[in-house]
N, CA, C and O of each residue as an XYZ file, in Angstrom:
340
protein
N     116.959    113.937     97.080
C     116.309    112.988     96.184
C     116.410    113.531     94.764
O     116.617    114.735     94.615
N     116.261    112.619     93.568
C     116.979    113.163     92.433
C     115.657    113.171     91.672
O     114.647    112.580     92.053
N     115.763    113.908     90.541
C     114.482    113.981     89.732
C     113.677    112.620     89.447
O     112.534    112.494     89.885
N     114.244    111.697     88.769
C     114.356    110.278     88.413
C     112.853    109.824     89.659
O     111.778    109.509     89.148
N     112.992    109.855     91.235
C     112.750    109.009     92.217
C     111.264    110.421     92.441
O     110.153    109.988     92.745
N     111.336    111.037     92.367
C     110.287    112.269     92.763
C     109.076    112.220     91.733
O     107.911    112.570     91.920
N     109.825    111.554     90.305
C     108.282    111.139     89.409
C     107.617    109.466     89.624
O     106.702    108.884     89.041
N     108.373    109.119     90.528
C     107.643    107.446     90.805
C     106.329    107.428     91.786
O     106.228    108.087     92.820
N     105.238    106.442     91.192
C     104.006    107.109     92.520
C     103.297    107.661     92.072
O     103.173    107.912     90.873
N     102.767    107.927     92.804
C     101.131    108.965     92.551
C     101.033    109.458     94.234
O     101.539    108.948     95.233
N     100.151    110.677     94.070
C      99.376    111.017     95.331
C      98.124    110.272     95.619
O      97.301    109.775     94.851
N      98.175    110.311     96.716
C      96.538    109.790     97.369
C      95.607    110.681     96.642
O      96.152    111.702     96.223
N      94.151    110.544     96.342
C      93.274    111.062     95.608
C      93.058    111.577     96.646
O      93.311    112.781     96.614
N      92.505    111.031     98.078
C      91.914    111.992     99.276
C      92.764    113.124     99.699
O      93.921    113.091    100.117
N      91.724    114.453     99.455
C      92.509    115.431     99.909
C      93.293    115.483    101.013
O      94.502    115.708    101.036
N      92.253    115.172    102.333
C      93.059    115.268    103.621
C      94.452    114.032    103.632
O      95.342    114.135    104.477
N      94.457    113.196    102.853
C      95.446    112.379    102.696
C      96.468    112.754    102.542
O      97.285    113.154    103.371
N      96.571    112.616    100.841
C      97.338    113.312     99.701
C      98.943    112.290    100.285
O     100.019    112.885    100.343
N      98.855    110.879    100.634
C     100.090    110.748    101.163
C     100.506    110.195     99.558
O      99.672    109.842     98.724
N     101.971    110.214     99.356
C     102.652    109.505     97.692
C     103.091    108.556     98.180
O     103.963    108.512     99.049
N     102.369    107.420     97.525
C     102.350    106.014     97.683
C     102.982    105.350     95.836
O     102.594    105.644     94.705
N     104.208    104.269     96.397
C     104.603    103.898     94.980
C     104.388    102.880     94.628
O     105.163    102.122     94.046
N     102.899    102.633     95.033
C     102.341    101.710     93.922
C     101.161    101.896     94.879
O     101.080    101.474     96.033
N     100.032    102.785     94.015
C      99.063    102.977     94.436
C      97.840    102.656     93.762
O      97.764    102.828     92.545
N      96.775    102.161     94.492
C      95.244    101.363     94.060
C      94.851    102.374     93.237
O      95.036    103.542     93.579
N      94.221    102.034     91.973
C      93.523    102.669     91.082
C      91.779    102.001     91.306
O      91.469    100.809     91.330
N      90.869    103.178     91.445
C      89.928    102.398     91.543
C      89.557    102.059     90.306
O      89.927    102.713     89.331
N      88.895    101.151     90.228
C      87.999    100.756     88.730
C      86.317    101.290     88.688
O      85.585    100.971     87.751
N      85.942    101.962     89.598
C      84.841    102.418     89.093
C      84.982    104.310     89.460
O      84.023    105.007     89.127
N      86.014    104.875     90.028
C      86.096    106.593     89.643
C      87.665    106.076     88.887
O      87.894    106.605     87.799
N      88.439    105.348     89.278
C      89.636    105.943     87.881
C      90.572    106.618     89.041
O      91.777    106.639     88.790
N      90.264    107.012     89.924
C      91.532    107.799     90.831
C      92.493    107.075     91.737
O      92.070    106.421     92.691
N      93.877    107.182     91.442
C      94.474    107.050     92.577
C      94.382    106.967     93.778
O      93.991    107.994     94.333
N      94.709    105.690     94.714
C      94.717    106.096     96.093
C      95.431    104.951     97.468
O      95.572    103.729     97.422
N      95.681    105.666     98.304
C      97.251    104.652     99.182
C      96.145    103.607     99.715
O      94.916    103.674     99.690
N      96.983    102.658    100.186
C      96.556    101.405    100.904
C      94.967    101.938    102.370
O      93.900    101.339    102.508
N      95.392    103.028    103.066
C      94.176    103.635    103.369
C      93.182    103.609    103.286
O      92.250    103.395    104.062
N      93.341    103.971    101.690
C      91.849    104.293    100.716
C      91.436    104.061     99.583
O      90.642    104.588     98.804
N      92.550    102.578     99.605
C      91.867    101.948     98.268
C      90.510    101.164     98.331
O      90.170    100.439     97.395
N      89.623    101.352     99.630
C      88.471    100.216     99.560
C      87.090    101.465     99.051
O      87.189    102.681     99.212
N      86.257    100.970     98.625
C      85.595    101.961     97.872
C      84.704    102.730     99.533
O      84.491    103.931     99.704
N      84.435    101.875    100.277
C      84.020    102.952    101.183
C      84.779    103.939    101.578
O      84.268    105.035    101.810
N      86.266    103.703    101.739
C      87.189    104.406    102.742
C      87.199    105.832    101.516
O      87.636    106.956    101.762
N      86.791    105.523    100.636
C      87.499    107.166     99.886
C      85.996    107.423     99.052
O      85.963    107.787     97.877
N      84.693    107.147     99.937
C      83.156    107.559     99.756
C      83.142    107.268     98.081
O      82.552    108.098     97.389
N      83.691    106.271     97.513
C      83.161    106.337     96.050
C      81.728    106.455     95.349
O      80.899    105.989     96.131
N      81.226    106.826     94.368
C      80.154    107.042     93.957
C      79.960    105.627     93.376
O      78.950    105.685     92.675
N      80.422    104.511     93.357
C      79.997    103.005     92.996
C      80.053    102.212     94.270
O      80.234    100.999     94.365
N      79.903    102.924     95.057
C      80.328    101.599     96.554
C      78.389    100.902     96.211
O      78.206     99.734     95.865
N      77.918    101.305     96.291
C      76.175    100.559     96.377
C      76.386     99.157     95.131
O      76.496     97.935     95.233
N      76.365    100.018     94.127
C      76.597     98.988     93.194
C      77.687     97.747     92.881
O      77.573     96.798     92.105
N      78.739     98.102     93.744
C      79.872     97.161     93.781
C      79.501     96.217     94.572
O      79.903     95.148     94.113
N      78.847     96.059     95.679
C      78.491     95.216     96.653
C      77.581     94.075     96.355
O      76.367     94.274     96.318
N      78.115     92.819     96.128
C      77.532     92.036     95.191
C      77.383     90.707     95.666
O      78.428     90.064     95.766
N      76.440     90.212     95.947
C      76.008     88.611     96.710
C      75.354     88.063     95.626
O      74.952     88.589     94.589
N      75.308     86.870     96.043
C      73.951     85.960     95.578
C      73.552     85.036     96.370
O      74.322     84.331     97.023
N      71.603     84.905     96.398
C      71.384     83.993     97.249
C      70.807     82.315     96.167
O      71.224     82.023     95.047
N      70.111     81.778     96.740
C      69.814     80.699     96.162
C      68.127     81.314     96.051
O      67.440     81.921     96.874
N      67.719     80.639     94.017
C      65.992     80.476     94.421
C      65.445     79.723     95.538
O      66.361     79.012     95.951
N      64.135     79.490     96.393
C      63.769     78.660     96.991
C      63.335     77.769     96.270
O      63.192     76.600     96.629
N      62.969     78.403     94.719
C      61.695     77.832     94.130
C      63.046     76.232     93.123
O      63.236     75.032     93.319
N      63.473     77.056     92.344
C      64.249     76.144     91.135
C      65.620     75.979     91.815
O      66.163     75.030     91.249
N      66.419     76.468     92.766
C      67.739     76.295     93.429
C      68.669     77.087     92.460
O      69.799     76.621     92.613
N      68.684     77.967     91.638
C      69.394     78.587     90.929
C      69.850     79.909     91.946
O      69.279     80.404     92.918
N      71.376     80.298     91.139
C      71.601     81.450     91.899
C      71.405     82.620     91.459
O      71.717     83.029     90.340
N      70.904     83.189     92.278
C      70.157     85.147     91.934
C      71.311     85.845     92.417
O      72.029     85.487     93.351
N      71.431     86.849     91.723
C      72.702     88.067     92.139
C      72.217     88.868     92.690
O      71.164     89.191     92.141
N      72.505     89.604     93.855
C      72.077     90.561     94.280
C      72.462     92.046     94.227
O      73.677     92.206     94.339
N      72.016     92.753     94.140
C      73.020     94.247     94.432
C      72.226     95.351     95.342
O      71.040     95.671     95.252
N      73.457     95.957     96.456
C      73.023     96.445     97.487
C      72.101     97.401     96.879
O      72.429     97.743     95.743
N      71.083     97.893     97.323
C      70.166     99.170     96.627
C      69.153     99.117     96.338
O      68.160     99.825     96.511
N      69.470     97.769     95.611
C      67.863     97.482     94.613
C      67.310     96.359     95.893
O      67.892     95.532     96.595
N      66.155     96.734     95.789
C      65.344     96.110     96.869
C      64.828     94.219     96.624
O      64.723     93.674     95.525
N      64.675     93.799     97.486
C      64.828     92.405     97.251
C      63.696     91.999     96.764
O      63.853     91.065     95.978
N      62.619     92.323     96.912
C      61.191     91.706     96.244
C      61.294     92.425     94.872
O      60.372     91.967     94.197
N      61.957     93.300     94.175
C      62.017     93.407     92.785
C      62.999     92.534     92.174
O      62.757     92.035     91.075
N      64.185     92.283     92.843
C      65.031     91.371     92.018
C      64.388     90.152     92.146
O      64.653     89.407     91.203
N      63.501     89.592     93.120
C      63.049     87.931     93.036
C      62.292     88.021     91.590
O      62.508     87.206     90.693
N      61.226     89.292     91.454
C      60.192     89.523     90.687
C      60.828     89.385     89.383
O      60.436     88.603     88.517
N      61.972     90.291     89.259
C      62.585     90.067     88.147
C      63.144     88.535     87.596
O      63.097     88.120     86.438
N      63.489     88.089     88.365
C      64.542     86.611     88.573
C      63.317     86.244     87.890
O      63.253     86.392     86.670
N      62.076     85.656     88.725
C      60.568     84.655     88.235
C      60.387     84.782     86.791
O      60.014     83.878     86.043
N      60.773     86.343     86.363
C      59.342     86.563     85.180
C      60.842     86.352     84.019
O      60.588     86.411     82.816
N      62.254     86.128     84.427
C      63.362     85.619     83.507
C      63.466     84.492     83.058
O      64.300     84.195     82.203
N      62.355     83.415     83.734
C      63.037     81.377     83.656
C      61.745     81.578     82.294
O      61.454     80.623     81.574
């Protein structure tokens, strides 16, 4: 293999991985490289997987939609939502 083909790619960020993938997922919340494997934020333990996880349900009260995020507990985001209209 010639110099040219040996700089295309990146390594997997996961150590035990480390496979060189040529065209590899960049995460958007650490910034690191990583192969089809371990581009999902659980598979390579990211420090944003809680916060990435993102729903919304409906008010009961006005029918508007509330965002949710995994972590924060649900009777503070309603609380919050109420004391926002």
């Amino acid at each position: 293999m010639d110099l040219e083909h040996t700089q295309l790619g990146s390594h997997c960020y996961v150590k035990n991985c480390n496979q060189r993938d040529f065209l590899p997922f960049t995460c958007n919340v650490c910034n690191h490289k990583y192969c089809l494997d371990h581009r999902t934020y659980t598979s390579h333990n990211c420090c944003g997987n809680d916060f990435k996880d993102i729903t919304s349900l409906e008010c009961p009260i006005c029918k508007k939609s509330i965002r949710m995020t995994k972590g924060i507990h649900l009777l503070l985001i309603y609380f919050l939502f109420i004391y926002s209209l």
